[in-house]
Each structure stands twice: as structure tokens, then as C-alpha cells.
KOLZA-922458 format. One record per residue (C-alpha): x, y, z; residue number from 1; residue in three letters. Coordinates in steps of 0.05 Angstrom, whole numbers, plus 32768, in hexadecimal, padded with zeros to 4 digits. Layout:
! residues N
xx	yy	zz	n	res
X	Y	Z	NUM	ALA;
...
! end
This chain:
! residues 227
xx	yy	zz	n	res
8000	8000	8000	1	UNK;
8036	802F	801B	2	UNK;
805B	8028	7FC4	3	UNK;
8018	8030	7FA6	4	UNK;
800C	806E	7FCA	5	UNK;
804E	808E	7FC4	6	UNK;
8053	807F	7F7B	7	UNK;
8007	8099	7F6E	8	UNK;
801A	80DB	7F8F	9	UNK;
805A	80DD	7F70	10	UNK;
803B	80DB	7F2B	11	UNK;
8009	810F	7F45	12	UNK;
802C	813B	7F64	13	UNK;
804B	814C	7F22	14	UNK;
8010	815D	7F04	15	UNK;
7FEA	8179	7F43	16	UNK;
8024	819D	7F6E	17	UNK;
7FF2	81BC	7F97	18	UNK;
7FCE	8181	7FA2	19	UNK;
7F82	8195	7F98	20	UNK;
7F6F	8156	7F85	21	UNK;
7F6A	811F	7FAF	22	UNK;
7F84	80D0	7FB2	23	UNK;
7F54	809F	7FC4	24	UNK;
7F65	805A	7FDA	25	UNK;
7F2B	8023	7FCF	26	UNK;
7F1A	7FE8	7FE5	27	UNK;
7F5D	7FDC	800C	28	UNK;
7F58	7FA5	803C	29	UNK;
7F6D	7F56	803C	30	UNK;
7F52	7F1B	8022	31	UNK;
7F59	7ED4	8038	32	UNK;
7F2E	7E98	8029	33	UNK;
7EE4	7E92	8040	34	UNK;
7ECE	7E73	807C	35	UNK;
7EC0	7E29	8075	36	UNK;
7E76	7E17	8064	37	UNK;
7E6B	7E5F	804B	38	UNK;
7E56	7E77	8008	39	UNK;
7E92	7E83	7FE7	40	UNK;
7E76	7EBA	7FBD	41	UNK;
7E67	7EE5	8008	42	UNK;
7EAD	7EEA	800D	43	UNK;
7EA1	7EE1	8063	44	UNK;
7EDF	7ED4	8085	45	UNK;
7EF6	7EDE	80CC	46	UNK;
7F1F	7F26	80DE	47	UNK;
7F56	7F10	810F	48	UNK;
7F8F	7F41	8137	49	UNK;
7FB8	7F33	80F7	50	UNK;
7F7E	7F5A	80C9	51	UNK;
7F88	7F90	8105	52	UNK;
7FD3	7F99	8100	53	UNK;
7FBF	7F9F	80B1	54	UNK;
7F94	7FD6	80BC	55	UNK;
7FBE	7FF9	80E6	56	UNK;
7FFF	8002	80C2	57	UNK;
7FD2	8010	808A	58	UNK;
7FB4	804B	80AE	59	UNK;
7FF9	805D	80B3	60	UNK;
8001	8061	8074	61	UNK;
7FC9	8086	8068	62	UNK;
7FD7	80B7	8095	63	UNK;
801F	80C6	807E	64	UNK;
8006	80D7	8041	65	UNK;
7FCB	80FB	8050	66	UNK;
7FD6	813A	8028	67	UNK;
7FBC	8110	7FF9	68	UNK;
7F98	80D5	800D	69	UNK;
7F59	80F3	801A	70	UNK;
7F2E	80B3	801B	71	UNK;
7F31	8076	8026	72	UNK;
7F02	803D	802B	73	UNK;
7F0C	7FF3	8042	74	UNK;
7EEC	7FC0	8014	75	UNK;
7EB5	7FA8	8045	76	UNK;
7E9A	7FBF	807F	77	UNK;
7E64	7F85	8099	78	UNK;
7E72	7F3A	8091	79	UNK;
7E9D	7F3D	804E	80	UNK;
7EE9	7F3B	804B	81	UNK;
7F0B	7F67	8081	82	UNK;
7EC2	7F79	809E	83	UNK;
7EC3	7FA4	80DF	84	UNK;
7E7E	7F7E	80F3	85	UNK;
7E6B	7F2D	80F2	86	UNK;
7E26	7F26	80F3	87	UNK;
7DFE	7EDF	80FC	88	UNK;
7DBD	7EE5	810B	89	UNK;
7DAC	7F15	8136	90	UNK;
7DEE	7F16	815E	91	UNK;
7E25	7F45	8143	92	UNK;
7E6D	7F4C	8156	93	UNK;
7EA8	7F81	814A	94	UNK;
7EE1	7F6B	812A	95	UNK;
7F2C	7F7C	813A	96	UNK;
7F2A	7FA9	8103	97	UNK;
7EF2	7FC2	811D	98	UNK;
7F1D	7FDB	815D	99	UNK;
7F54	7FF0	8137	100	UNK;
7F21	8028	810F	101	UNK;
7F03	803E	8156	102	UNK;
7F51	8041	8174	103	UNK;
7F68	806F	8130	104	UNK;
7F2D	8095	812D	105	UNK;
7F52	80CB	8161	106	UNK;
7F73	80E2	8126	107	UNK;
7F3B	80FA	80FE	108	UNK;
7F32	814A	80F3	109	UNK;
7F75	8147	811B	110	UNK;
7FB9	816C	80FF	111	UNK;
7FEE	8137	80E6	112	UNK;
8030	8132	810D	113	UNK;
805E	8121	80DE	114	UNK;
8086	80DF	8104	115	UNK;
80D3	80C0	80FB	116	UNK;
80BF	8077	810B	117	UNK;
8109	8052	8111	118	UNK;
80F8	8002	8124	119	UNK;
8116	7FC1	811F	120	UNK;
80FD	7F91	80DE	121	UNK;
80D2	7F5F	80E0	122	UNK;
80E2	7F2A	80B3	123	UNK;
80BE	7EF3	8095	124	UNK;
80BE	7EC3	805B	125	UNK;
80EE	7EEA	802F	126	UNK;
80C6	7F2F	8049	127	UNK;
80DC	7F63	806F	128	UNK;
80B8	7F98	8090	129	UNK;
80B9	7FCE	80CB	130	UNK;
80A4	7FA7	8107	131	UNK;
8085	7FED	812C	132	UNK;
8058	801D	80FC	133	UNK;
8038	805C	8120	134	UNK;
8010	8094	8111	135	UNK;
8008	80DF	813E	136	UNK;
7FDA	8117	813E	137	UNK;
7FC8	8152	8169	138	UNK;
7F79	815D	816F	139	UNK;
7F57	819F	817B	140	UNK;
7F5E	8196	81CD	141	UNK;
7FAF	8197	81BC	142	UNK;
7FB6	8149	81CE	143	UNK;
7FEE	8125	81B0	144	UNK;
7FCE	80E2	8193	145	UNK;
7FFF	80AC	8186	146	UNK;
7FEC	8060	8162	147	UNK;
8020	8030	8163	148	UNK;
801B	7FE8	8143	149	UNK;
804B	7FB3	814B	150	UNK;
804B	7F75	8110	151	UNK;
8075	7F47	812D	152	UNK;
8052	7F14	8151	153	UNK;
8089	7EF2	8178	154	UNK;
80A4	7F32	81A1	155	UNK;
8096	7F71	81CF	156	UNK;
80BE	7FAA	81BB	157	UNK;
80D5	7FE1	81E4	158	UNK;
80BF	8023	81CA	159	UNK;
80D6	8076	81D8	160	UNK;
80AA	80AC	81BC	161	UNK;
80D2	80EE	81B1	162	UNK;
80A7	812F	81AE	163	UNK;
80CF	8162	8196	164	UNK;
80BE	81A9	81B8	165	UNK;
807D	8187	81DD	166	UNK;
807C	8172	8227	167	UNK;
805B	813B	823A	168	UNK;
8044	8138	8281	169	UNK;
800F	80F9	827E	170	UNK;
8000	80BB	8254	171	UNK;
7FC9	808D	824B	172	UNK;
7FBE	805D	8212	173	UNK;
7F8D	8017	81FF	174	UNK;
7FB0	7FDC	81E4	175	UNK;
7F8F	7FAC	81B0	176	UNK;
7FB9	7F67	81B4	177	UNK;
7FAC	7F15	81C9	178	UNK;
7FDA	7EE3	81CE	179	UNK;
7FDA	7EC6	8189	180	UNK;
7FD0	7EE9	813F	181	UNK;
7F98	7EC5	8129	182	UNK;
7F75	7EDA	8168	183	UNK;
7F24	7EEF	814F	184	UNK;
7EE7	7EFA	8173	185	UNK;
7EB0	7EC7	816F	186	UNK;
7E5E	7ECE	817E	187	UNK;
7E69	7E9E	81BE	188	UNK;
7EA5	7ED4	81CA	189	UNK;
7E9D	7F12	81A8	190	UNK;
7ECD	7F39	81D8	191	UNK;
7F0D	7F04	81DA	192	UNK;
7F35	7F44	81B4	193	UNK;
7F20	7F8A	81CA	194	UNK;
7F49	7FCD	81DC	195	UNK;
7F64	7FCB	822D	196	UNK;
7F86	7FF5	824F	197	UNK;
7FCB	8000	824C	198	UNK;
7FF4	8027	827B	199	UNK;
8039	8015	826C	200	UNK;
8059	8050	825D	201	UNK;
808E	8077	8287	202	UNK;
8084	80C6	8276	203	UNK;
80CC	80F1	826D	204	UNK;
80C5	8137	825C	205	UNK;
80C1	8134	8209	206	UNK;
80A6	80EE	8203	207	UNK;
809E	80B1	8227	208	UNK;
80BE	8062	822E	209	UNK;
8095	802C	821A	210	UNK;
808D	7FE1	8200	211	UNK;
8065	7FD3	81C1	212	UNK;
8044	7F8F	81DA	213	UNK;
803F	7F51	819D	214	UNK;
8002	7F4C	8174	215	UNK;
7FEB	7F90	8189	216	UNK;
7FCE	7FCE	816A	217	UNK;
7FCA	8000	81A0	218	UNK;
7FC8	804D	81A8	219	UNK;
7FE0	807D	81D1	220	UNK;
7FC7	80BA	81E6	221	UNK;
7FF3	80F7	820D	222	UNK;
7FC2	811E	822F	223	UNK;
7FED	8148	824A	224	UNK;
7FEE	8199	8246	225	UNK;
8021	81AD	820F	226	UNK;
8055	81E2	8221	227	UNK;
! end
């Protein structure tokens, strides 16, 4: 996601310096193999913490780009692909990527702070990517929003959040993890993955000391007072 929309603005920057016309990205999202005994046309498959950690670095992407992106719409929103609601019946659950919307949506009609993210690789099957991907705004209040995201499954990693010419006097955050990737919600338990709290973080002046638990997606937010 991150080449096709770097090479998309590239091409339209040229052509559109100001950039008065906007980029929009659709029907982003993954697709794996139906559920068993389901109509294969429906395209109904289970959303695990793996389809959240998808969503999230590609919210990061999205944001780091969003002098252009604009829009952006997910394939499916109810019972199709990477749905943010199952429904059977007349039960109904919420999805991991379900969370992972709710846990980003702090940085809507918020100001973009631009971020350095410098992480260790995470490395699989001849792929390599950054294991930690993060996005940070600053809402109308003046509160420093931070999401972090960490892909690789097998590890905690310790985290420090520099902000330059802020200082931070309090932290809170919610983290969205479980012990294994494939971890879903279910209709006999609909709330196995769901944001907790999280207050893991050790506050120093211009930033703060943390770990980036396995599996997660999780945000921060500094509610402290800016000086």
C-alpha cells in the first residue's frame, strides 16, 4: 500500500503541485478463504488480531500521506472480507478491525504530526518489514494522540517517544492484543479481543518509555498540558 501511494502521488504531484485534487484509496483490505460451510460467493471469513495489525499500519500509511489521501474506504464493512461486524442471526459482534477504527478514530479532524519511526525488522519468509508502525496527531483540546502497532508476533519491544518542543506531564493509553495472531471473537465470545487498559508508560519531560506488547495494536494518548 505504502509503494502504490507514494508512486500515485508522485505521478500527481507533477501534474497537481498544489494538490487540489484528491487520492482515493478503495477497497483496501485483506482477503483469505471463506469460512467452511459458507457460500463461497459471500466472501464471509473471520477478522483475527492479524487483520488488526493490517489495518493499522495501513492507517499509517494513510495518514503519512494525508495531503493527499483524502478517502479511503475498506472493502466491506458487515460480514464480507475484512468486515468490522459478524452478524448471525440476530447476535452481532465487532471485529478486531473493528477496534482498531474506534482506537484511530482520535485522529480525525486532528492536525498531523509528522513522525521519525526508527524500529527493528520483522522478517519473514523472504519479507521484511518494520516491526513498529505509528501514527500522531494533536486534536483541537491540544492532546498529543499517539498509535503504535507492533507486527511481530513472537516479541515485546521496548519503545521511547520523543516530542520535540512539547512537555509531557501524563500518559494514558488502551492496548488491543491476545496471546496468539489468529486470536477472533466468536458469538459464544464476542469480547475474547477488545481494547484494555494500558498503563505502562514511564513519563520524562519530552516523551515517555514504553514496551510495544506482541500482537497488539494499541494507542496512546498524552493528555498532558503542552508548554
Amino acid at each position: 500500500m505504502d509503494e502504490l501511494v507514494r508512486r500515485h502521488s508522485t505521478i500527481m504531484d507533477e501534474y497537481d503541485p498544489a494538490k487540489k485534487v484528491a487520492l482515493i484509496v478503495d477497497e483496501w483490505g485483506t482477503w483469505y478463504a471463506v469460512e467452511p460451510g459458507t457460500h463461497p460467493r459471500f466472501l464471509y471469513q473471520q477478522n483475527t488480531l492479524r487483520d488488526a495489525i493490517v489495518a493499522a499500519t495501513t492507517f499509517d500509511i494513510f495518514n503519512k500521506y494525508c495531503d493527499r489521501v483524502r478517502m479511503a474506504n475498506i472493502a466491506q464493512t458487515v460480514n464480507v472480507l475484512q468486515a468490522m461486524i459478524l452478524t448471525q442471526k440476530g447476535k452481532m459482534l465487532l471485529t478486531p478491525s473493528y477496534h482498531v477504527f474506534e482506537m484511530y478514530a482520535v485522529h480525525q479532524d486532528a492536525t498531523l504530526v509528522p513522525v521519525d519511526v526508527q524500529s527493528e525488522r520483522y522478517e519473514y519468509a523472504g519479507y521484511s518489514v518494520p516491526a513498529v508502525s505509528a501514527s500522531a496527531s494533536v486534536d483541537a483540546s491540544e492532546k498529543l494522540h499517539l498509535t503504535l502497532s507492533n507486527a511481530n508476533p513472537h516479541k515485546d519491544i521496548s519503545t521511547q517517544a520523543f516530542v520535540r518542543g512539547k512537555h509531557v506531564s501524563r500518559a494514558q493509553g488502551r492496548v488491543l492484543q491476545a496471546d496468539v495472531m489468529d486470536a477472533h471473537n466468536t458469538f459464544e465470545n464476542p469480547d475474547k479481543v477488545k481494547p484494555q487498559a494500558f498503563s505502562g508508560a514511564t513519563v520524562s519531560g519530552e516523551g515517555w518509555t514504553s514496551w510495544c506488547p506482541r500482537c497488539p495494536s494499541w494507542r496512546w494518548r498524552s493528555s498532558s498540558a503542552f508548554a
